[in-house]
C-alpha positions in Angstrom: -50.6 -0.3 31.9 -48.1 2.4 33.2 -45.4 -0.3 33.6 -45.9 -0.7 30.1 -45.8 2.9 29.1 -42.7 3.5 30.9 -41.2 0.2 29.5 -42.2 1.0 26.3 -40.7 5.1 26.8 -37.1 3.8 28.0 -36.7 1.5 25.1 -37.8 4.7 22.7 -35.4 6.6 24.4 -32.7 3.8 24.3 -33.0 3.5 20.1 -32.9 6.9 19.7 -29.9 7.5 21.8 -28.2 4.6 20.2 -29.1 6.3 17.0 -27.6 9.6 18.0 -24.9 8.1 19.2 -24.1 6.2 15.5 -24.6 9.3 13.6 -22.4 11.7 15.7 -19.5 9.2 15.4 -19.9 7.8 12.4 -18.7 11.0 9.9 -17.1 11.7 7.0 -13.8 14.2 7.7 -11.9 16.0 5.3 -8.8 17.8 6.3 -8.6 21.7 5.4 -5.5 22.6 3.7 -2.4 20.6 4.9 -0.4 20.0 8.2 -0.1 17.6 11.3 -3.0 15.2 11.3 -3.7 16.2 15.1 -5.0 19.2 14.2 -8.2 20.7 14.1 -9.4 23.4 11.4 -10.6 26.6 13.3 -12.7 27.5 10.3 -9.8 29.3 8.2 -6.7 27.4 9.5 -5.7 23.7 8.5 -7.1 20.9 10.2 -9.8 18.5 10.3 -13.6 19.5 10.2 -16.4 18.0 8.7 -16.9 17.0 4.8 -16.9 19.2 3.2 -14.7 21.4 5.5 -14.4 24.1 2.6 -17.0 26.4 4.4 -15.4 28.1 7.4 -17.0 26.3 10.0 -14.6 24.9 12.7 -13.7 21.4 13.6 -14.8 19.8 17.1 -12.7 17.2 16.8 -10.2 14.5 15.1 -11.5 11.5 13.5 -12.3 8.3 15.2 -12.9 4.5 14.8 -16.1 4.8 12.7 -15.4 8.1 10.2 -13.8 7.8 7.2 -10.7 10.2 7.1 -9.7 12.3 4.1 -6.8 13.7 2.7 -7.7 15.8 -1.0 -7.1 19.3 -0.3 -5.5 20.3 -3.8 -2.5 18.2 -3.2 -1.8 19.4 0.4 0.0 17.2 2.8 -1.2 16.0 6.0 2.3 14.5 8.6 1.4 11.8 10.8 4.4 12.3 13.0 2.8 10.4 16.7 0.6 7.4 16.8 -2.7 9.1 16.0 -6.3 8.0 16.8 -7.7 4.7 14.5 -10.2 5.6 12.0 -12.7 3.1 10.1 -11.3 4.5 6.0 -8.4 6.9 5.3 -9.1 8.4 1.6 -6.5 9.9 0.4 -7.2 11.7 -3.5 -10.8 11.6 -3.2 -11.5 14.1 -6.1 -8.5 16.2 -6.1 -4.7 15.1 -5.1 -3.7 14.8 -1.4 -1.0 13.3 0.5 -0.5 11.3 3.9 3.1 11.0 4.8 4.0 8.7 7.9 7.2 10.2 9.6 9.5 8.5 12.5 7.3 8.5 15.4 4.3 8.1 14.0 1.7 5.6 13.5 -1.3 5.7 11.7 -4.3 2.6 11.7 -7.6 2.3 9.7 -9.6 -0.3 11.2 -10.9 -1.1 7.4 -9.3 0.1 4.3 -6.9 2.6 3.0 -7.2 4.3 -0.1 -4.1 5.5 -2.2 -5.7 7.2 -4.7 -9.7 7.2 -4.1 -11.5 8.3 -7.5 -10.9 10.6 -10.3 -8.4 10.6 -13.3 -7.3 14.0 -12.1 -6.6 12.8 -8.6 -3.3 10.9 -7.4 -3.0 9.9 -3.6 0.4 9.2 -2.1 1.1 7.5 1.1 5.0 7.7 1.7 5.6 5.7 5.2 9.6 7.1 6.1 11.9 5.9 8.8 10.4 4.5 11.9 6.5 5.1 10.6 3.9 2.5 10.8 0.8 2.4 9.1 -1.8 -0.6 10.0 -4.7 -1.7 7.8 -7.4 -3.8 9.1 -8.3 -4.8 5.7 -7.6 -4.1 2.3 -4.7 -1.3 0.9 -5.8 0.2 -2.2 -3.8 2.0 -5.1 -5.4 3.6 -7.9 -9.2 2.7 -7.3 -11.8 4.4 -9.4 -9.8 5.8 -12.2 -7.1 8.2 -10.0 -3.8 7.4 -9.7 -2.3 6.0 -6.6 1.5 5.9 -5.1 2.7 4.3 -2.6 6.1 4.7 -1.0 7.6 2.4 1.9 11.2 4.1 2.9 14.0 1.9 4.5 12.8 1.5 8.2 9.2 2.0 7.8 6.4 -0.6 8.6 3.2 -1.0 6.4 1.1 -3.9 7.9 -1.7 -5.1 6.3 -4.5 -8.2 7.0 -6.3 -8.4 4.4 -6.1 -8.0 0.2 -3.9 -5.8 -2.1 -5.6 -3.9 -5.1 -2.8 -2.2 -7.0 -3.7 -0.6 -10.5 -7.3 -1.5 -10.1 -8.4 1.4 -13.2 -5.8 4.0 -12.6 -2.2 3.7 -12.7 -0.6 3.0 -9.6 3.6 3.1 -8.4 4.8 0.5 -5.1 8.0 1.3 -4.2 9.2 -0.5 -0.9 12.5 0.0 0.7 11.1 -0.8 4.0 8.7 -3.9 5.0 5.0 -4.9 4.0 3.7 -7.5 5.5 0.2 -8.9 4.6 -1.0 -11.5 6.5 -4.6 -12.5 5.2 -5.8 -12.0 1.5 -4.2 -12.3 -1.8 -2.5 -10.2 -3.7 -4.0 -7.9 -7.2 -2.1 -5.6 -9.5 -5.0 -4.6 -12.3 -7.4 -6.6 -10.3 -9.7 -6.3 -7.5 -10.7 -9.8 -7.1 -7.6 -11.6 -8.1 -9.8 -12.9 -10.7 -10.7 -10.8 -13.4 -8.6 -7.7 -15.2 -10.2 -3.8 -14.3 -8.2 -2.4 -16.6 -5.4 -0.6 -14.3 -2.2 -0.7 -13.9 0.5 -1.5 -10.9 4.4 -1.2 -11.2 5.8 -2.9 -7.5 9.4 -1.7 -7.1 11.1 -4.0 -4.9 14.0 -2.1 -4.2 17.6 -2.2 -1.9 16.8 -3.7 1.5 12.4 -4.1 0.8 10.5 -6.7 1.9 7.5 -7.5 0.3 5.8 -10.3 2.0 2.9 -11.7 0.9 0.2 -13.9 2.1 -1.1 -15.5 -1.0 -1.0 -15.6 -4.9 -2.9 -16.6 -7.3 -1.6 -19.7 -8.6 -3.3 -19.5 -12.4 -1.5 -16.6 -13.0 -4.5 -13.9 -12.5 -3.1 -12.0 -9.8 -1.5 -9.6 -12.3 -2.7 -8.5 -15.1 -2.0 -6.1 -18.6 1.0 -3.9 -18.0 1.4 -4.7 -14.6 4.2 -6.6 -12.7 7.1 -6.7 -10.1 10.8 -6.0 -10.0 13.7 -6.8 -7.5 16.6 -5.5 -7.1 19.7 -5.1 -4.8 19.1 -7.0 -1.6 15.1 -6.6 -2.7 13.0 -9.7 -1.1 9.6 -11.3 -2.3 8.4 -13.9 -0.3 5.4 -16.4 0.4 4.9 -18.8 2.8 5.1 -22.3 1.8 6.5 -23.2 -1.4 5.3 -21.2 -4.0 8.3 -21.7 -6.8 6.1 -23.2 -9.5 3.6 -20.1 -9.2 6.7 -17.3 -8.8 8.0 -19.2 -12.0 5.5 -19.2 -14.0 4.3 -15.2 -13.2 8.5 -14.8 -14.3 8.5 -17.0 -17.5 5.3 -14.6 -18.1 7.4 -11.8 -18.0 5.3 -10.3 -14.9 8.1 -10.5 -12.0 11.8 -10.1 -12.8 15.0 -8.7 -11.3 17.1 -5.6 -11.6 14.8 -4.2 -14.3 14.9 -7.3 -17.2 11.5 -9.4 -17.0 12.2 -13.4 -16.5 14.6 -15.1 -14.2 18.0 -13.8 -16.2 18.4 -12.4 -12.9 16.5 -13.7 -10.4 16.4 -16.7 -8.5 13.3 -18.2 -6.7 13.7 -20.9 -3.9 12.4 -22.1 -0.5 16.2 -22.5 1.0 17.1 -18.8 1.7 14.7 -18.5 4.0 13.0 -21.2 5.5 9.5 -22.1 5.5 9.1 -19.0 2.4 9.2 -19.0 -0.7 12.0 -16.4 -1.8 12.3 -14.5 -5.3 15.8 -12.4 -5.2 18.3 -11.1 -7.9 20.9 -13.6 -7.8 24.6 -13.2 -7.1 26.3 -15.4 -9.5 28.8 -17.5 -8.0 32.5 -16.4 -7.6 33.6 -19.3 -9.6 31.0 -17.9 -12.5 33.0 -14.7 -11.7 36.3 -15.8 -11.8 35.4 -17.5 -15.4 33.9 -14.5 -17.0 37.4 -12.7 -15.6 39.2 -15.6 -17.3 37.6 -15.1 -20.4 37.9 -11.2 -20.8 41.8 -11.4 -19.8 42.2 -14.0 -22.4 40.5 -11.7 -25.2 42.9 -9.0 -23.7 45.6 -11.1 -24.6 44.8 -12.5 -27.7 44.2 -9.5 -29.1 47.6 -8.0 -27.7 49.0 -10.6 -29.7 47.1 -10.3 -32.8 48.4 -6.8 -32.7 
């Protein structure tokens, strides 16, 4: 009988420690005011506490693998400028603005989602990745989610990797612009969508700009990947790509007027092919040939002349 009891103790004492344990670690954090993500509010000072960190109690430490992180501090900026520790969700705009900004150096990992714009028409999140920043997310990257508005900024040189869906302009309004490289390598992509299914009534504008990469893992190929207002453009060296061959699909979403290059809808500028890189489906602006070139020289010296002569 006391075998029992004792047995029956150390398994008590084993839940309830395992219980402790879960609720200590898993937290919501919300960072005070704005300033290096390593830091830790002393009450009055920026850092991170506890939700709602607006009460002058200080922080005990930074967020780990199973709190959700957030950034919405009046529009404050939080720097991520060394690889910090991985945290289950960053929010960024849950309520009121904030902004995460991902310098040289610096890496930043949520082990589920990011959020670019959490709730709230009068909140906007902003994740700008710069120059040698990484950002890694274990599942989906958000923009715009509950009616706030959501921006998202990848600079030449920085690294956004994510595994699992994109929901861009799911009710809010959401701006992509990507200079740098996204790679998504599980999921499908969704601009006013989060099920690549169905329109939610947002909005998403992807800028494909000079020297970006945007490369996806999946379309839709029935065209419901992208939806109302929203739609992609490419321009200068810009890239879009999908592995396999997905030039039907790209196509169609251009004859739709939803991808285009150098800001005009439709494929009056951009060409879409599996031979500029292989094994991917490639949508680029084209450079018309230097024959094309040479013609359209041909043609306006000749109007020069004639006209000369008309004179």
């Amino acid at each position: 009988m006391r075998r029992v009891t004792v047995l029956g103790a150390a398994l008590v004492l084993a839940i309830v420690s395992l219980l402790a344990a879960v609720e200590s670690h898993a937290a919501v954090y919300r960072y005070r005011m704005g300033g290096d993500w390593t830091t830790i509010t002393d009450g009055t000072g920026p850092g991170w506490g506890l939700n709602p960190n607006n009460s002058g109690a200080a922080g005990s430490s930074l967020p780990g693998s199973a709190d959700d992180a957030r950034i919405n501090w009046g529009g404050s900026t939080v720097t991520v400028n060394s690889s910090v520790p991985a945290v289950s969700r960053v929010q960024i705009g849950v309520d009121e603005s904030g902004t995460v900004e991902v310098n040289s150096g610096g890496v930043l990992t949520a082990d589920s989602d990011i959020l670019a714009g959490n709730n709230n028409t009068n909140a906007t999140g902003t994740l700008v990745v710069n120059d040698g920043g990484e950002v890694n997310v274990g599942r989906i990257l958000w923009a715009a989610n509950n009616d706030s508005d959501g921006v998202i900024t990848i600079e030449s040189g920085g690294v956004v990797n994510v595994a699992s869906h994109l929901w861009w302009g799911v009710t809010g309004t959401a701006t992509i612009n990507i200079s740098g490289t996204l790679n998504q390598t599980g999921g499908i992509l969704g601009l006013g969508t989060n099920n690549a299914s169905t329109a939610t009534g947002g909005s998403a504008t992807v800028n494909i700009l000079d020297g970006g990469l945007l490369s996806l893992n999946n379309i839709d190929d029935t065209g419901k990947s992208i939806f109302g207002a929203s739609g992609i453009d490419i321009s200068g060296s810009g890239e879009l790509r999908l592995p396999g061959d997905f030039v039907g699909v790209l196509t169609a979403y251009a004859n739709a007027g939803q991808i285009g290059g150098n800001g005009v809808p439709g494929l009056a500028n951009l060409a879409i092919d599996t031979t500029k890189n292989a094994g991917f489906t490639t949508a680029y602006v084209a450079v018309p040939e230097p024959s094309a070139i040479l013609l359209v020289g041909l043609g306006l010296t000749g109007c020069v002349v004639a006209r000369r002569r008309r004179n």
